[in-house]
C-alpha positions as CSV (number, residue, x, y, z in Angstrom):
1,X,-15.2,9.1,-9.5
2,X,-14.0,10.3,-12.4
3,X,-16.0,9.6,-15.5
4,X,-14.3,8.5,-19.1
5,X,-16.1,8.3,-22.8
6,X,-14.7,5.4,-24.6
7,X,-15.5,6.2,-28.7
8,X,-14.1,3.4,-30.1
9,X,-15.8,0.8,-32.9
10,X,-13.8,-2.1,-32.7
11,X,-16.2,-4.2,-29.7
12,X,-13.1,-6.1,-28.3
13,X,-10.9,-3.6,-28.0
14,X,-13.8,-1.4,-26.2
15,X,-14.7,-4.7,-23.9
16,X,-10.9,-4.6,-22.6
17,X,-10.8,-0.9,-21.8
18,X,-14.1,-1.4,-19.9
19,X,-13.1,-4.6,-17.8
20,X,-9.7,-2.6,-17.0
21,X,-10.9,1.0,-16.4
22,X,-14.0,-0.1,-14.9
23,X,-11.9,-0.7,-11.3
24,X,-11.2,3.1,-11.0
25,X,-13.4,5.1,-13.4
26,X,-17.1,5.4,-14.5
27,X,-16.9,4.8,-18.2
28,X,-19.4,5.2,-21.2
29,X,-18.6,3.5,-24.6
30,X,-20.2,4.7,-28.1
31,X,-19.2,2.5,-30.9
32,X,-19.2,5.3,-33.6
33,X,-18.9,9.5,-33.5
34,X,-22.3,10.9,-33.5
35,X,-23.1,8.2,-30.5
36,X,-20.3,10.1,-29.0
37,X,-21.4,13.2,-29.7
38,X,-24.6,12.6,-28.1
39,X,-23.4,11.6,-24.7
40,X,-21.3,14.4,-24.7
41,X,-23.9,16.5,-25.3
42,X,-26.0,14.6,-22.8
43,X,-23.5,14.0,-20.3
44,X,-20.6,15.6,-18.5
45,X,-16.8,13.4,-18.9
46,X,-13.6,14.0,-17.6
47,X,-12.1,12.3,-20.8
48,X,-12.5,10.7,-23.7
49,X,-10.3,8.2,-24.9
50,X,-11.0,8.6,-28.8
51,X,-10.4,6.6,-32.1
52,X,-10.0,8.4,-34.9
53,X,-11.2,6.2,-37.8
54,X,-14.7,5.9,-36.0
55,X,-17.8,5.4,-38.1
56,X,-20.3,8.6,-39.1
57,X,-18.6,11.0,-37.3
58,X,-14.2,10.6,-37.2
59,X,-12.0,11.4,-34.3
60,X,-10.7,14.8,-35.8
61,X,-13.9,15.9,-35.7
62,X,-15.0,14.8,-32.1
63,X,-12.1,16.6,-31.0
64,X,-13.2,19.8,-32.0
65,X,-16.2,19.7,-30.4
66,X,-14.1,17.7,-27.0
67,X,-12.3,20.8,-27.5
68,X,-15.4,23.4,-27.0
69,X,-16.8,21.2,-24.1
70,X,-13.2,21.2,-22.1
71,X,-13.1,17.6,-22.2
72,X,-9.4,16.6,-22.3
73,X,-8.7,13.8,-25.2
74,X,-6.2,11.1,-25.6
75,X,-6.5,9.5,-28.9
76,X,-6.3,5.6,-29.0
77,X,-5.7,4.5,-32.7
78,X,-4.3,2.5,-35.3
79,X,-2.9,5.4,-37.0
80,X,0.6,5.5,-35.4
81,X,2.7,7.2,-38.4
82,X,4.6,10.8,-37.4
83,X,2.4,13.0,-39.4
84,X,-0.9,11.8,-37.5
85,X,0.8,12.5,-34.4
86,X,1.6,15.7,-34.7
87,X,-1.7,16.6,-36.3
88,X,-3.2,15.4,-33.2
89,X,-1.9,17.1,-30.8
90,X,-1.7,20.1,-32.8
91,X,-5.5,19.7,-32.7
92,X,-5.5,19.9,-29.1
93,X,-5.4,16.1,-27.8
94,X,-3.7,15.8,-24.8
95,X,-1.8,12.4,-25.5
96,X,-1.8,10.5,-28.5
97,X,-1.4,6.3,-28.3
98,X,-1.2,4.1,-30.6
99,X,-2.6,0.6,-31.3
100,X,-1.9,-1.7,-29.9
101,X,-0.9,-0.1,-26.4
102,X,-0.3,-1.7,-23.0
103,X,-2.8,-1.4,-20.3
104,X,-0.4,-0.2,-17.7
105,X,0.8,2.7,-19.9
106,X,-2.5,3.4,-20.5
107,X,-3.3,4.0,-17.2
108,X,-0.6,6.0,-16.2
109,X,-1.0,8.3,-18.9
110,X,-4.6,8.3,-18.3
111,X,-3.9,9.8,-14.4
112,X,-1.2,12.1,-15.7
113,X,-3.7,13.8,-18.2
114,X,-6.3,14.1,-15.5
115,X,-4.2,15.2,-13.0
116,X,-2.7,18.1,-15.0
117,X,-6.1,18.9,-16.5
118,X,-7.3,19.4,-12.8
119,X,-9.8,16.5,-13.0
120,X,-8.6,15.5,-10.1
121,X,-9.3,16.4,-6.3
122,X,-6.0,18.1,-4.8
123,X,-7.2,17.0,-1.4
124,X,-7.9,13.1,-0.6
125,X,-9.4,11.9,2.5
126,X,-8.8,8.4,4.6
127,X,-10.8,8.7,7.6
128,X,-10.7,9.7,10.5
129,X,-7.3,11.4,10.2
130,X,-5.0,10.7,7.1
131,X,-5.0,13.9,3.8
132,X,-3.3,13.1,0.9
133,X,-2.4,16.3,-0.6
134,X,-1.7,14.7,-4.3
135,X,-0.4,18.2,-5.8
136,X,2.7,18.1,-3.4
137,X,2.3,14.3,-3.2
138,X,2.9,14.9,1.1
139,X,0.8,13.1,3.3
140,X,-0.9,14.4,6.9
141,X,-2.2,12.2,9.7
142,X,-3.8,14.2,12.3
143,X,-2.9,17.2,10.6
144,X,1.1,16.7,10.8
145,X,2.9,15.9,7.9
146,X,4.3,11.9,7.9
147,X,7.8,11.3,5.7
148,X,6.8,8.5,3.0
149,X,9.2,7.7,0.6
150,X,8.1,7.7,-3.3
151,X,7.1,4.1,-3.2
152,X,5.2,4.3,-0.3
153,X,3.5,7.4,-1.4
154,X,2.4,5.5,-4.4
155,X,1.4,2.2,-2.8
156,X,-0.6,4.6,-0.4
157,X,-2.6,6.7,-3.6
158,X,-3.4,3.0,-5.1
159,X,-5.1,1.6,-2.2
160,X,-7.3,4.9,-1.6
161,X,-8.1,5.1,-4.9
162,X,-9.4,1.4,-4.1
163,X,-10.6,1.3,-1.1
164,X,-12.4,-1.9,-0.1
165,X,-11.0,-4.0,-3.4
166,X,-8.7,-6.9,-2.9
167,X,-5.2,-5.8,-4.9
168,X,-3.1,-8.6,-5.7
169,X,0.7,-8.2,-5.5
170,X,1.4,-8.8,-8.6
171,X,-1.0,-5.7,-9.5
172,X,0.4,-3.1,-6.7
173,X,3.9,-3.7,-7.9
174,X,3.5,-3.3,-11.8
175,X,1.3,-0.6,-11.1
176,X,3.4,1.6,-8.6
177,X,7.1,0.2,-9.4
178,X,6.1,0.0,-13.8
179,X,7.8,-3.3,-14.1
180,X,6.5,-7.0,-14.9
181,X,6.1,-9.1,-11.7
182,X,8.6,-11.7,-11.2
183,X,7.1,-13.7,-8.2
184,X,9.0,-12.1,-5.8
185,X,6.7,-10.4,-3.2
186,X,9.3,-8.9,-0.7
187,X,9.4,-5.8,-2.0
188,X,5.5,-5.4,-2.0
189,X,5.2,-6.6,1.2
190,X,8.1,-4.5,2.9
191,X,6.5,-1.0,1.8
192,X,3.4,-1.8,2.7
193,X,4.4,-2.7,6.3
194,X,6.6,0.4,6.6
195,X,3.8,2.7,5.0
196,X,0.9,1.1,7.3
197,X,3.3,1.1,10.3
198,X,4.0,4.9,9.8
199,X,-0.2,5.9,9.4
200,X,-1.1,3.9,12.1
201,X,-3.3,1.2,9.5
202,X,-2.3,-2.0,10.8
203,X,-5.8,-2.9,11.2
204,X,-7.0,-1.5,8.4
205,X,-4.7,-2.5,5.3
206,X,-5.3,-5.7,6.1
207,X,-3.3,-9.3,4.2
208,X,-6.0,-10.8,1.9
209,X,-4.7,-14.8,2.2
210,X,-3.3,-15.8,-1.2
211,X,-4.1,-12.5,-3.2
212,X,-2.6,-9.7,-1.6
213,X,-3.8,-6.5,0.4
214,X,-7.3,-4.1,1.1
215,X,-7.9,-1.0,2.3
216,X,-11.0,-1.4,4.9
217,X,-12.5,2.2,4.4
């Protein structure tokens, strides 16, 4: 599991990251920079989501020493005008988002950074026979490649990458289609029986009554 280092003063703003990331990544949070700095120094991250106005120590600062360590960065701030942009990522973040952001975006752009910053295993594994192959996004079940269509791809990498956890609808379709639920669960439910039917997981992505789906893993 991939690990994140939330520096980041403001408590409820660090409470929500946690409750949200918390389902797919270990994270650490440090209320001000030289916390920050410690862990890192302490600790090995995939990530940092970083503030820049932090207390003792700032973001532009952290950054330089992310930078040394190989720790991607995507700063989370307040500071949203042009010029503090493009300072950022001059500096070497990776993304820059400002406050306040939506969670879903946040998480997309959290997988994108990982996944080009090879933080991410190429390879995933379902038991006994099913590799996802997440660089060429094709997917092999007993060692021969199975035609999924984008959706169904995506629906599949959510549910490995939560195996055993209950997913509402609602959830599976604004995560893999990027749109707000609007009640209608047709859609969620028709990829999931093609993509189940096709991998042979009928008995194993099983309906969870009134919520959604799981992966039994």
């Amino acid at each position: 599991m991939n690990r994140i280092l939330i520096a980041e003063d403001e408590a409820p703003i660090a409470n929500l990251l946690l409750a949200t990331l918390q389902e797919e990544y270990e994270c650490k949070w440090a209320d001000d920079g030289a916390k920050a700095a410690d862990y890192l120094e302490e600790e090995t991250f995939d990530l940092v989501l970083l503030d820049i106005m932090l207390p003792k120590v700032d973001g532009y600062e952290l950054l330089d020493y992310c930078n040394s360590l190989e720790v991607p960065v995507i700063f989370l701030t307040a500071k949203g005008e042009l010029n503090d942009r493009v300072k950022g990522l001059k500096l070497g973040a990776e993304d820059y988002i400002t406050k306040p952001f939506e969670l879903m975006e946040l998480m997309a752009r959290i997988e994108t950074v990982l996944r080009r910053c090879g933080k991410t295993g190429r390879m995933l594994q379902l038991p006994p026979d099913i590799t996802i192959d997440t660089a060429s996004r094709v997917v092999y079940r007993k060692g021969e490649p199975v035609a999924l269509t984008a959706k169904e791809y995506d629906v599949l990498l959510l549910f490995v990458q939560n195996k055993n956890i209950a997913l509402y609808r609602d959830r599976i379709y604004e995560r893999v289609w990027g749109e707000e639920f609007t009640g209608d669960s047709r859609t969620v439910d028709l990829h999931i029986q093609r993509m189940r039917k096709k991998l042979g997981l009928e008995h194993r992505l099983v309906a969870v009554y009134k919520v959604g789906y799981r992966l039994e893993a």
